[in-house]
C-alpha positions as CSV (number, residue, x, y, z in Angstrom):
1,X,64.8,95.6,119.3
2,X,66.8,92.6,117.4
3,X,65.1,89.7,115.6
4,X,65.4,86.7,118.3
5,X,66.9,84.5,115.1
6,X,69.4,86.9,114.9
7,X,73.1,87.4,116.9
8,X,73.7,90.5,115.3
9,X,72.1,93.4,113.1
10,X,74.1,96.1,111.5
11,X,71.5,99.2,110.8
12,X,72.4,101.8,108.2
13,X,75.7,102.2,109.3
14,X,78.1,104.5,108.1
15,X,81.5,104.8,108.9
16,X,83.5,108.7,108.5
17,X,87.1,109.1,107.2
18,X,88.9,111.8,107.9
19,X,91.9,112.3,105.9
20,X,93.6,116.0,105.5
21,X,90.8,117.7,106.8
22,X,88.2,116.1,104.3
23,X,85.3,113.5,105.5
24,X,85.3,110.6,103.4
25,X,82.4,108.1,103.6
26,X,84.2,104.9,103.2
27,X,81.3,102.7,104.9
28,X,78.0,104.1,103.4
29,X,74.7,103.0,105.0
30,X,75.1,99.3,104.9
31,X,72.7,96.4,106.6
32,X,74.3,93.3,107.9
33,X,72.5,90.5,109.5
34,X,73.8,87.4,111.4
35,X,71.7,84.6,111.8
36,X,72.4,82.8,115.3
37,X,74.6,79.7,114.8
38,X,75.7,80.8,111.3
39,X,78.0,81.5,108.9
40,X,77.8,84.9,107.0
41,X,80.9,85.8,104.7
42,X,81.7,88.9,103.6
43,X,83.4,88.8,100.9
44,X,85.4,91.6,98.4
45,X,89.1,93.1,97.4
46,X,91.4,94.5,99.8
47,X,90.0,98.1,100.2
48,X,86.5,97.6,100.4
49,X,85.6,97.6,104.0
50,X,85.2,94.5,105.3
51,X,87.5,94.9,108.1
52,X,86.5,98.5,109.1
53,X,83.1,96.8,109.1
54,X,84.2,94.5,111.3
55,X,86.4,96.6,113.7
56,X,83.5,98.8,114.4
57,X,81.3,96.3,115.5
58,X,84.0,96.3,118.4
59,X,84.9,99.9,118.5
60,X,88.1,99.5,117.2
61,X,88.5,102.0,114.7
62,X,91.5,104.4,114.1
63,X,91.3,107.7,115.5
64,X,90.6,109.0,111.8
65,X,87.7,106.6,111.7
66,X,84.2,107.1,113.7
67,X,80.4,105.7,113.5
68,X,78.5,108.8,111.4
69,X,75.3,107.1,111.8
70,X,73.4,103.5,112.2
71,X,73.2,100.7,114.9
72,X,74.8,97.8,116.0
73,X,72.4,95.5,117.9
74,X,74.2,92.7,119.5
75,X,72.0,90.5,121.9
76,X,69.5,93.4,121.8
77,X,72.0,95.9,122.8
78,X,73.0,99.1,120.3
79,X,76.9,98.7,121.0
80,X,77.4,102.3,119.0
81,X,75.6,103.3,122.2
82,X,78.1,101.9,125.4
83,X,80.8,103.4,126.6
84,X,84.4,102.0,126.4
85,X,84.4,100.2,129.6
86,X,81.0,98.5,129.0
87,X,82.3,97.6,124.9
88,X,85.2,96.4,127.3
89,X,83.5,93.7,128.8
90,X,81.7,92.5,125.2
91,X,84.9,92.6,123.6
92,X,87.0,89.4,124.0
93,X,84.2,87.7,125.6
94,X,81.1,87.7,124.0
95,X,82.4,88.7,120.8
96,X,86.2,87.5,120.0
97,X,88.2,88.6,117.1
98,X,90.7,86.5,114.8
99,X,92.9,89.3,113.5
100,X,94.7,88.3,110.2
101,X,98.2,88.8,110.8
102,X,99.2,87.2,114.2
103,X,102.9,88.1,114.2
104,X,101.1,91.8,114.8
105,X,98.5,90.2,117.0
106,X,100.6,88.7,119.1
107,X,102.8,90.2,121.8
108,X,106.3,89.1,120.9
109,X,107.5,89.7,124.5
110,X,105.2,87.6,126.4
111,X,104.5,84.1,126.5
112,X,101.5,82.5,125.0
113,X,100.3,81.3,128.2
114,X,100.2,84.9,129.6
115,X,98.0,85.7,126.1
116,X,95.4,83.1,126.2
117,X,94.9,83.2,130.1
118,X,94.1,86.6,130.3
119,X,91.4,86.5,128.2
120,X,89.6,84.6,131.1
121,X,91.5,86.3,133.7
122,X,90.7,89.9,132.9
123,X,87.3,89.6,132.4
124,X,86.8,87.5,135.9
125,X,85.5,84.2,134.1
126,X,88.0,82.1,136.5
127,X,91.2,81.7,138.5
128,X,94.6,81.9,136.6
129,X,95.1,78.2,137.8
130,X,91.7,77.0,135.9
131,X,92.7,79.7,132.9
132,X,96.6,78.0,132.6
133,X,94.3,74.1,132.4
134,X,91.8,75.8,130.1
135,X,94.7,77.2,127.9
136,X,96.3,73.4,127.7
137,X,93.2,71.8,127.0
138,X,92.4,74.5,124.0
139,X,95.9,74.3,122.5
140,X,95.8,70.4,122.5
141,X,92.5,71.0,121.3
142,X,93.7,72.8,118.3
143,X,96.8,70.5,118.1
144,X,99.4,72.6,119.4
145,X,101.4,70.4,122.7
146,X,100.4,71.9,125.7
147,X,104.3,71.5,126.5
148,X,105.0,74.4,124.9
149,X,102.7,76.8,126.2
150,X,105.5,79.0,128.2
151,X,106.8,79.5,124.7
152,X,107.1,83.1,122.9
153,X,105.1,83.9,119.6
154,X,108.3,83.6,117.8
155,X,109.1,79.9,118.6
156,X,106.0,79.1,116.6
157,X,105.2,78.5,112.7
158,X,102.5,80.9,110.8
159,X,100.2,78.2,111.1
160,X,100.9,77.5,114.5
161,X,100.5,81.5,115.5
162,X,97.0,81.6,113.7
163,X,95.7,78.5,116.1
164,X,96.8,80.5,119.3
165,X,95.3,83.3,117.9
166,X,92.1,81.2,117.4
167,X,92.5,79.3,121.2
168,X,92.2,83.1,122.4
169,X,89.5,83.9,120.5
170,X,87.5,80.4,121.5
171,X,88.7,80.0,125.1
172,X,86.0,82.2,126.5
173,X,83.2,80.4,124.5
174,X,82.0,83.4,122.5
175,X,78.4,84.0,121.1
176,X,79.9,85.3,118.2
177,X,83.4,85.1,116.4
178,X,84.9,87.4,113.9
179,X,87.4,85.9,111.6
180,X,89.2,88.6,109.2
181,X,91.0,86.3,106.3
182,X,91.9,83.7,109.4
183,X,93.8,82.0,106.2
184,X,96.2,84.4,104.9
185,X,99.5,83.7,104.0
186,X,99.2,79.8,104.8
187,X,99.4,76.7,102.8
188,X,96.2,75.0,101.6
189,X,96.5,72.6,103.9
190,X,96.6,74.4,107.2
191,X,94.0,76.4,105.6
192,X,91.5,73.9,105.4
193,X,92.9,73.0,108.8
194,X,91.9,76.7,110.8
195,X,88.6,76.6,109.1
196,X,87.3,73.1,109.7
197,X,88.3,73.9,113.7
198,X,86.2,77.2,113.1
199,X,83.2,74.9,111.7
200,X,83.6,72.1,114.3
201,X,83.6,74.9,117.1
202,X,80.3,76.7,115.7
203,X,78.8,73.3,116.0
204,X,80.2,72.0,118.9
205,X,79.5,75.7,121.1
206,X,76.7,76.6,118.5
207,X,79.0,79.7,117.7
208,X,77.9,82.3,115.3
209,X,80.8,83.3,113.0
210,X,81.6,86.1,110.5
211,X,83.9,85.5,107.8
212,X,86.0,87.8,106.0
213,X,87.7,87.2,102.7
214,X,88.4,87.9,99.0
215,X,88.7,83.8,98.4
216,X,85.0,83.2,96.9
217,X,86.2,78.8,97.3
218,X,86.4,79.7,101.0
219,X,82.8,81.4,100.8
220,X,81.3,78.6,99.1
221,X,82.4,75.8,101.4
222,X,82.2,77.1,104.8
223,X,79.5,80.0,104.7
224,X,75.6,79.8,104.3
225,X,75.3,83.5,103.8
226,X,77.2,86.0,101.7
227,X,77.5,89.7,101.8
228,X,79.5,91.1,98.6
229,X,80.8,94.2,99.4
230,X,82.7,96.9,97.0
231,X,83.9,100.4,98.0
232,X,82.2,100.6,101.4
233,X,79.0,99.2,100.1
234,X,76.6,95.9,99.9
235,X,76.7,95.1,96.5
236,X,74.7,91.6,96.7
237,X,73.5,89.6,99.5
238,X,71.9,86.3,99.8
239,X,72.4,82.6,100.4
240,X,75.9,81.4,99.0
241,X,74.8,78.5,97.8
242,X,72.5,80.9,95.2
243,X,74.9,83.4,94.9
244,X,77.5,81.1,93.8
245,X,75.5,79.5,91.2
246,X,73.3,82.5,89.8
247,X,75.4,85.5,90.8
248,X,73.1,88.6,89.9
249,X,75.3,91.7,90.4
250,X,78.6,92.6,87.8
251,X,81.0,93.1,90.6
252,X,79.9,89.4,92.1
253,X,80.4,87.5,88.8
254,X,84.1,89.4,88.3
255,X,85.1,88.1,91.7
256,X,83.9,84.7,90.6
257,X,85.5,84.3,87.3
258,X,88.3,84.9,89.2
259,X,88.3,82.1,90.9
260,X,90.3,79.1,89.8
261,X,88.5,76.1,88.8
262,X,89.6,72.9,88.3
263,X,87.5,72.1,84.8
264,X,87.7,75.7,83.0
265,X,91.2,75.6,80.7
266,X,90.1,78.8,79.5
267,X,92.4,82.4,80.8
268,X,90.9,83.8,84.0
269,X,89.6,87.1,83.7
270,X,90.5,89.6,85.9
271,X,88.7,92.6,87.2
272,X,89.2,95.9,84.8
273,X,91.4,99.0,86.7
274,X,91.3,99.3,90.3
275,X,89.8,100.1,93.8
276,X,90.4,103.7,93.4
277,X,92.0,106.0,96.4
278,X,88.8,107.1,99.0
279,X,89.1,110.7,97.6
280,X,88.2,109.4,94.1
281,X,84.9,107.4,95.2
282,X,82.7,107.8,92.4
283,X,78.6,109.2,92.9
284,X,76.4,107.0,92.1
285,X,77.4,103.6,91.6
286,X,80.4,102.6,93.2
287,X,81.2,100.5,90.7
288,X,80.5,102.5,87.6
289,X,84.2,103.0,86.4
290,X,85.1,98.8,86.6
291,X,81.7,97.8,85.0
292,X,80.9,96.3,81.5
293,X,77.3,97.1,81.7
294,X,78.2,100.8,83.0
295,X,75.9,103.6,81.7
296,X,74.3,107.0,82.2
297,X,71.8,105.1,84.8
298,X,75.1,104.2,87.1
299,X,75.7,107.7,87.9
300,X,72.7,107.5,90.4
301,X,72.4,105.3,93.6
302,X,70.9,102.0,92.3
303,X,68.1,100.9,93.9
304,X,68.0,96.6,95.5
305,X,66.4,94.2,93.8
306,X,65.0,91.2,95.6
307,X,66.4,87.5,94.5
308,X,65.1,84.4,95.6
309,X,67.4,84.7,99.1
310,X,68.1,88.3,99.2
311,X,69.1,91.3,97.0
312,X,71.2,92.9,94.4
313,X,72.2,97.0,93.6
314,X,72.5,97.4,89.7
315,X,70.6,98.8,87.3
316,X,71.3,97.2,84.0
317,X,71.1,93.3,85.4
């Protein structure tokens, strides 16, 4: 059974690659939880899971991709247990999805109206003539005219796209929203934009949201709970607001002297190497071969250590 403070609990889960006849672990045993009403980023590089994270909670994963082992308990139900049809009925409706590319998203041969009224259509939550004055009042909502909802995906800006994307994911007043870098490829402006709509919907619907990202400014301004994750694994996890100021683990102060600040004239530092390939996942820890405090302890599995909020996998911090 799920905590009642919680919308969602990720349980050990590990997600299986396979790629030329060889498993690959490339989501090993991690624990997620989402407090009801919240906002819990998960935050890393490209390549380190958060999106296959994400996707599974929806069963969305590639045909290369399955759930090896762990549980998914959304409102008290394992969703690694239901079948496609019942996922179905979650999907879209009790759980919506902001997918970070909407030109892919989107279908460019059908109009938006079609896009956004379907989401209440298909899963029988009204009539298409209450869905088509739903679909105008979200879009005005989210300051797109309601004029031009028999437009095409294509007659709209980038910043424009991500809003319908987000009007389909809000329109059927979802318990819980997943937002995979909702931001990228906009100006700072419309960034701010998308996720003070996201915030002011989580209040206004008392919506639980998961953020994605690799922008640690993003995490500290509109997220009260962070999960750092490297290589398919939880590196640190714990309140922002202490994670930002005392980060514990090495891969969570790279990622944050990263970050541009306004006050340090000093060269940012970058993160040594790279994410390496699946097939080259190190034993141990996953972040052994990137790490300034690396030694012969990192080729074992560290074990957590409790922080004030949460926890932390290193052995030489």
């Amino acid at each position: 059974m799920s905590d009642d403070n919680y919308i969602l609990e990720i349980k050990n889960l590990s997600v299986q690659a396979l790629i030329k006849d060889r498993h690959f672990n490339i989501i090993n045993k991690i624990n997620l939880s989402i407090p009801k009403e919240k906002t819990v980023a998960i935050v890393g590089e490209s390549g380190s899971g958060k999106t296959i994270t994400a996707l599974s909670i929806i069963k969305l994963l590639e045909k290369n991709l399955k759930i090896k082992e762990g549980s998914i308990i959304f409102d008290s139900k394992d969703l690694t247990e239901l079948s496609e049809e019942q996922i179905r009925e979650i999907r879209g409706k009790e759980i919506s999805f902001v997918f970070q590319e909407p030109m892919t998203a989107l279908n460019p041969v059908v109009d938006i109206k079609t896009q956004i009224t379907e989401i209440l259509t298909k899963h029988n939550l009204c009539d298409e003539e209450t869905a088509i004055k739903k679909a105008k009042e979200i879009l005005t909502e989210l300051s797109i005219p309601s004029s031009k909802i028999n437009l095409y995906p294509h007659n709209f800006s980038g910043g424009q796209r991500q809003r319908i994307l987000l009007a389909m994911a809000l329109i059927s007043e979802p318990k819980l929203l997943i937002a995979d870098e909702p931001t990228t490829a906009l100006d700072v402006v419309t960034q701010m934009e998308i996720l003070d709509t996201i915030e002011k919907f989580k209040k206004e619907k008392k919506l639980s949201v998961i953020l994605i990202t690799h922008n640690f400014s993003i995490v500290s301004n509109y997220s009260e709970y962070t999960y750092v994750m490297y290589l398919g694994e939880i590196m640190e996890a714990g309140k922002t607001e202490n994670i930002v100021k005392n980060p514990r683990h090495p891969y969570t102060k790279a990622l944050l002297n990263s970050v541009i600040k306004m006050d340090n004239k000093n060269r940012l530092k970058s993160i040594k190497g790279s994410t390496p390939s699946i097939s080259e996942t190190p034993e141990g820890c996953r972040f052994i071969n990137r790490c300034d405090y690396a030694d012969e302890k990192c080729a074992k599995s560290p074990s957590e250590k409790i922080t004030e909020s949460g926890y932390y996998r290193c052995w030489n911090v």
